[in-house]
C-alpha positions as CSV (number, residue, x, y, z in Angstrom):
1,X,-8.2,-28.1,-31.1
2,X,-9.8,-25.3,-33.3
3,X,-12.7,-24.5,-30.3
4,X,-9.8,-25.0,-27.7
5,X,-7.6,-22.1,-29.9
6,X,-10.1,-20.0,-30.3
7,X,-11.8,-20.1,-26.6
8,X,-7.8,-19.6,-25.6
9,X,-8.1,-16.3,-28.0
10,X,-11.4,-15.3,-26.3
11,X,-10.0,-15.4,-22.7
12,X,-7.3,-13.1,-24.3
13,X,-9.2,-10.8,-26.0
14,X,-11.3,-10.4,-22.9
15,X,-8.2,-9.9,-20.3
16,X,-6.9,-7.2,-22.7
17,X,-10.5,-5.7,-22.5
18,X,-10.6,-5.8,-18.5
19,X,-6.8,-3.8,-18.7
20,X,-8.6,-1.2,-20.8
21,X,-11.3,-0.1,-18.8
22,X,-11.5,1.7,-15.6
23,X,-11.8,0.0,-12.2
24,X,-14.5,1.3,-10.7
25,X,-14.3,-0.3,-6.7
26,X,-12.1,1.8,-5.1
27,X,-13.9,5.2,-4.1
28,X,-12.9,8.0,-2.3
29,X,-15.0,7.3,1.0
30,X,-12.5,4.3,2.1
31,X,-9.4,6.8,0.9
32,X,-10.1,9.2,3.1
33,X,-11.2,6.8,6.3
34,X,-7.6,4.8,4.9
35,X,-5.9,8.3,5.5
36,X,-7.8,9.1,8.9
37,X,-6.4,5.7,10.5
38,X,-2.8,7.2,9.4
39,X,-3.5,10.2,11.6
40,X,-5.4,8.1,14.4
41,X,-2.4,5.9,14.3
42,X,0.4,8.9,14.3
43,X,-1.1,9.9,17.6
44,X,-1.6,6.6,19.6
45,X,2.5,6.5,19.0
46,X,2.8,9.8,19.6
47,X,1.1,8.8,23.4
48,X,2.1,5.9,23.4
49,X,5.5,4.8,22.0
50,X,7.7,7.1,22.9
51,X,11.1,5.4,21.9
52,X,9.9,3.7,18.6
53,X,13.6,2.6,18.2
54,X,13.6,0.4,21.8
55,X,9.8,-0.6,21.0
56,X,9.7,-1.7,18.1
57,X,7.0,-4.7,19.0
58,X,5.0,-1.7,20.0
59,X,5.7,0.4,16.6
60,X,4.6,-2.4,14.6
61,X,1.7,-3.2,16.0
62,X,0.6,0.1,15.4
63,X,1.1,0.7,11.9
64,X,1.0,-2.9,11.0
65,X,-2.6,-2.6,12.5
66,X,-3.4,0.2,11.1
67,X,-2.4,-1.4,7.4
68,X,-4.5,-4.4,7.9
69,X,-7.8,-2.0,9.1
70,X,-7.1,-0.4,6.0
71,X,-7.0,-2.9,3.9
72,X,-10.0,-4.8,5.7
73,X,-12.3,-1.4,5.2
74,X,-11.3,-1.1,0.8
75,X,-11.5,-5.1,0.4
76,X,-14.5,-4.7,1.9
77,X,-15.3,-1.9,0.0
78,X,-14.3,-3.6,-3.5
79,X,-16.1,-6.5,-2.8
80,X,-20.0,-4.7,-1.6
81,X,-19.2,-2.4,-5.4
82,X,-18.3,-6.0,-7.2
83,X,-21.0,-7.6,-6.6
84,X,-23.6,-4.7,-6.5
85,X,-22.5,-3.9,-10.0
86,X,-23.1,-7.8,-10.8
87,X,-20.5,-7.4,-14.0
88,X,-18.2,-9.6,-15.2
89,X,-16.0,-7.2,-16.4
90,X,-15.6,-5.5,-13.0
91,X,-15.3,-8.8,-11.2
92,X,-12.1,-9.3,-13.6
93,X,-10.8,-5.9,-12.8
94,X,-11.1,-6.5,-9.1
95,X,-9.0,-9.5,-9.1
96,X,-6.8,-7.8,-11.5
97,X,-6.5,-4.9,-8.7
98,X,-5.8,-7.7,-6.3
99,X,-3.1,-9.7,-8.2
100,X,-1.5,-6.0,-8.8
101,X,-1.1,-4.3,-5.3
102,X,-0.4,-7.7,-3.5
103,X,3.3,-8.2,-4.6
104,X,4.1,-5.0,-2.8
105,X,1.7,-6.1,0.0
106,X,3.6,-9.4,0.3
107,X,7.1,-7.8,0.2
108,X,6.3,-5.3,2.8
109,X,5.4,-7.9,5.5
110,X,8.4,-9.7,4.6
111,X,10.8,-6.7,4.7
112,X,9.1,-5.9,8.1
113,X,9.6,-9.7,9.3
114,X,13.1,-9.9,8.3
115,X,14.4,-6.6,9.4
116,X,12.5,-7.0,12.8
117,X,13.6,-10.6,13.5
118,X,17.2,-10.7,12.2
119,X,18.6,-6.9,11.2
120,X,17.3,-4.8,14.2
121,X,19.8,-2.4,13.6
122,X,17.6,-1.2,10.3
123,X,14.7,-0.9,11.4
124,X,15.0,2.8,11.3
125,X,14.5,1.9,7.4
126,X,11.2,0.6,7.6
127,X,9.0,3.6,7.3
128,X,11.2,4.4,4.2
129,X,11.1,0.8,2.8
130,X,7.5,0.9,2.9
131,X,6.7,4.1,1.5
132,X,8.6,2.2,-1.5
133,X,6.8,-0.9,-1.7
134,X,3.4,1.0,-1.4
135,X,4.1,3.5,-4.7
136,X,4.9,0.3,-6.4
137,X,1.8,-1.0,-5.5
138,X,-0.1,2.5,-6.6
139,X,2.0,2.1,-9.8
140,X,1.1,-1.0,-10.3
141,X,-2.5,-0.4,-10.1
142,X,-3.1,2.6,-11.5
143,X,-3.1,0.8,-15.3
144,X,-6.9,0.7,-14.1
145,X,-7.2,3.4,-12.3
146,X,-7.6,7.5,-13.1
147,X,-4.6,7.8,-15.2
148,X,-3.5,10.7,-12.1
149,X,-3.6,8.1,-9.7
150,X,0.1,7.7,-11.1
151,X,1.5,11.0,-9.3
152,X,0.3,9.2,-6.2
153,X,3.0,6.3,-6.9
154,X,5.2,9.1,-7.6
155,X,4.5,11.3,-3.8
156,X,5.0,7.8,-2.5
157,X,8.4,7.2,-3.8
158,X,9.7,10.6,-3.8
159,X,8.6,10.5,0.3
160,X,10.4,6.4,0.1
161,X,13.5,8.5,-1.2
162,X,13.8,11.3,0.9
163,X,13.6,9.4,4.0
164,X,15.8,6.8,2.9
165,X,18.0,9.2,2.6
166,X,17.3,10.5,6.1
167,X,18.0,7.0,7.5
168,X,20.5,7.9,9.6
169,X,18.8,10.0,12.0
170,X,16.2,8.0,14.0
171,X,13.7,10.7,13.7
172,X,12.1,8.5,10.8
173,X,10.3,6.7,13.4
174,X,8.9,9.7,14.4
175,X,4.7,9.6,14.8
176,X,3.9,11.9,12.1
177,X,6.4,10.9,9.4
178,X,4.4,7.7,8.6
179,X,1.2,9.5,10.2
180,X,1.6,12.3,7.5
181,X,3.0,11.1,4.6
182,X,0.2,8.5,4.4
183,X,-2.7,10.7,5.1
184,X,-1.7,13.0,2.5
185,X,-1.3,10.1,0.2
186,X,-4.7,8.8,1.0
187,X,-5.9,12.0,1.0
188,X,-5.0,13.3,-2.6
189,X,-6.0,9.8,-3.7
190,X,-9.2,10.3,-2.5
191,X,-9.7,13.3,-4.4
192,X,-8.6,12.5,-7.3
193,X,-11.4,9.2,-7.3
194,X,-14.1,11.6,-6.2
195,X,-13.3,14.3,-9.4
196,X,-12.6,11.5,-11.7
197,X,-14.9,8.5,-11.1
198,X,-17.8,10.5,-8.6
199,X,-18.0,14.1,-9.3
200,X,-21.1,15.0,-11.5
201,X,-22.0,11.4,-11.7
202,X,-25.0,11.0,-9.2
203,X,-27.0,8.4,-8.6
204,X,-24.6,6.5,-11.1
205,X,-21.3,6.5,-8.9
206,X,-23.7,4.9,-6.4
207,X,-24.8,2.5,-8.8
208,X,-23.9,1.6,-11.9
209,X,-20.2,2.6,-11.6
């Protein structure tokens, strides 16, 4: 019972230690490709989808798809840096990273799924509602991140707010609301990894960190 308490107090100790250091797989290379697809997507609506509102199969499988690129290129990304640093304490802090971004991840698709299938009539809402769920996400993961990855959650949700408060037109579906907003995101995320985790670092933000 003694080895069992204090193995249960190591796995504690350690989990308190992963929460105090500094993740070190998400760089600013996939934050500013993340923020390109934005703008890539913006314009194949803006060509596109011209009446988001009546296509809204069509809207979503643009920024839906551009979502799950994203996310393919930094789990990608976060898995190459995991295992080329070969630590255990980064391996932790990437599953950490996981198990923190992916209850906003999970809401979002069933936001979209609900509101697409059975409330039509708010889907206006969803570029809003998901601006909302992503700067919880940021929020949530920024306890190992830069500590000024947390005025990225708050853009996130001030742009969630303001265009929740500008439901009522229908110009929220509008290309570069969603095409903008997010590349600026990604964008001032991206610098703020490159001055905090990459700048000055050399061959060690390649390597070790």
């Amino acid at each position: 019972m003694e080895l069992r308490d204090a193995l249960a107090q190591i796995s504690e100790i350690r989990s308190q230690m992963a929460l105090s250091q500094m993740f070190r797989g998400y760089r600013s290379f996939s934050a500013v490709v993340t923020g390109v697809i934005a703008v890539v997507a913006a314009v194949v609506q803006q060509r596109w989808v011209e009446h988001p509102q009546a296509q809204p199969g069509a809207y979503l499988m643009i920024w839906v798809g551009a979502a799950a690129v994203s996310l393919l290129i930094i789990g990608v990304e976060m898995v190459w840096r995991c295992r080329r640093m070969n630590s255990d304490m980064q391996t932790r802090l990437t599953l950490l990273a996981v198990e923190s971004f992916m209850p906003s991840l999970v809401a979002g698709g069933l936001v979209t799924g609900v509101i697409y299938t059975l409330v039509p009539e708010l889907f206006r809402l969803l570029p809003a509602f998901w601006m909302l769920l992503f700067s919880m996400g940021v929020f949530a993961m920024s306890r190992i991140l830069p500590r000024a990855t947390f005025w990225c959650g708050a853009y996130y949700l001030i742009a969630g707010i303001l265009f929740l408060a500008l439901s009522q037109s229908h110009h929220t579906l509008a290309p570069w609301i969603m095409g903008a907003v997010f590349a600026i995101g990604q964008f001032i995320t991206a610098g703020i990894l490159y001055w905090t985790l990459e700048r000055g670092h050399g061959g060690a933000a390649s390597g070790n960190t």
